[in-house]
C-alpha positions in Angstrom: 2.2 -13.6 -11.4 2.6 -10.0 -10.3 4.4 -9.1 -7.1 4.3 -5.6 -5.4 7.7 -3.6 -4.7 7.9 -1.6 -1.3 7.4 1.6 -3.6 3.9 -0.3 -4.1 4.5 -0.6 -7.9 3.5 -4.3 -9.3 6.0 -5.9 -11.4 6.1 -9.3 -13.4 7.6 -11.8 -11.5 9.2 -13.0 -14.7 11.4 -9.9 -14.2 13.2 -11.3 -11.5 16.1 -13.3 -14.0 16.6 -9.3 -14.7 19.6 -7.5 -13.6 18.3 -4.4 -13.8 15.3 -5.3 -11.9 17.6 -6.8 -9.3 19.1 -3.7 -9.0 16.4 -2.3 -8.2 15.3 -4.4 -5.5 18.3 -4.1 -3.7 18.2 -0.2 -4.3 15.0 -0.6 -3.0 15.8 -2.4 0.3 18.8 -0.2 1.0 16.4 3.0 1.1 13.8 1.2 3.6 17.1 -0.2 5.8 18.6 3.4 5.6 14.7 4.8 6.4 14.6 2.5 9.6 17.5 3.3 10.9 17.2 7.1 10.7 13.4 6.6 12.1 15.1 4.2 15.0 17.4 6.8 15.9 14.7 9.5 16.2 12.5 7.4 18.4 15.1 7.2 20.6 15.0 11.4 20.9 11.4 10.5 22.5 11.5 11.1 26.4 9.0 9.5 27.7 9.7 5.8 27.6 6.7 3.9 27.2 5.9 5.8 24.0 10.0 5.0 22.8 9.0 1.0 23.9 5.8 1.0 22.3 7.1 2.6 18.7 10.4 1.1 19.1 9.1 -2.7 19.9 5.3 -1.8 17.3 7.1 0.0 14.1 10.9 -1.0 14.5 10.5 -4.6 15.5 7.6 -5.4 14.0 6.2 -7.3 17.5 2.9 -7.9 17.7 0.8 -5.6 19.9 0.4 -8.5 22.3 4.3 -8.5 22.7 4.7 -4.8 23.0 2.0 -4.5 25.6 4.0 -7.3 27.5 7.3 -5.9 26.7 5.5 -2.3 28.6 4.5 -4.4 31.4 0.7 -3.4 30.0 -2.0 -5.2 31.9 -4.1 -4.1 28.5 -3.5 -5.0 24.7 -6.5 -2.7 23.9 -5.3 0.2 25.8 -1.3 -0.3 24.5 -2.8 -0.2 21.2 -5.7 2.3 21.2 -4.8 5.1 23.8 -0.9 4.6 24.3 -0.5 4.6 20.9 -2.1 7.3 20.0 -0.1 9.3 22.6 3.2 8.0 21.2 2.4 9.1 17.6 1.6 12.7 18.5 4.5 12.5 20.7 6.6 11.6 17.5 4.6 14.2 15.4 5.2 16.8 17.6 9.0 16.1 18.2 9.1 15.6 14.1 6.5 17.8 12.9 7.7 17.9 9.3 7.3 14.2 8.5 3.4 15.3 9.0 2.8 18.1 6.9 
């Protein structure tokens, strides 16, 4: 059985009684902890705050969109995700411009 790495690579699953492979796991999930946290810290440089809510509970917390909208008092799902959301990732772009080059 194959299982996929958060690089995206697909590895034997066999390979996990190896300590090298281990490593690399935990290599791995220290980059995408350290990635998080540097991406948490910059949502928080946002100014308007719905669009900090909506990435912070969407992409951080990994909420549903039915618990971000309700966590942004949003009397729409639909709208949270298709307009608001929109208007928080260009926010983001424009305030980090070089992650989107």
């Amino acid at each position: 059985m194959l299982i996929l790495s958060i690089k995206g690579q697909l590895h034997d699953m066999e390979d996990e009684a190896d300590p090298e492979y281990i490593e690399r796991l935990k290599e791995d999930l220290e980059r995408f902890e350290q990635l998080k946290l540097r991406v948490h810290d910059e949502v928080l440089q946002i100014k308007d705050n719905k669009y900090k809510v909506l990435l912070m509970e969407y992409y951080i917390r990994n909420r549903t969109w039915e618990q971000t909208a309700m966590a942004l008092n949003a009397k729409s799902v639909k709208n949270t995700r298709e307009n608001l959301r929109e208007a928080a990732l260009k926010a983001f772009a424009a305030k980090f411009p070089q992650y989107f080059t």
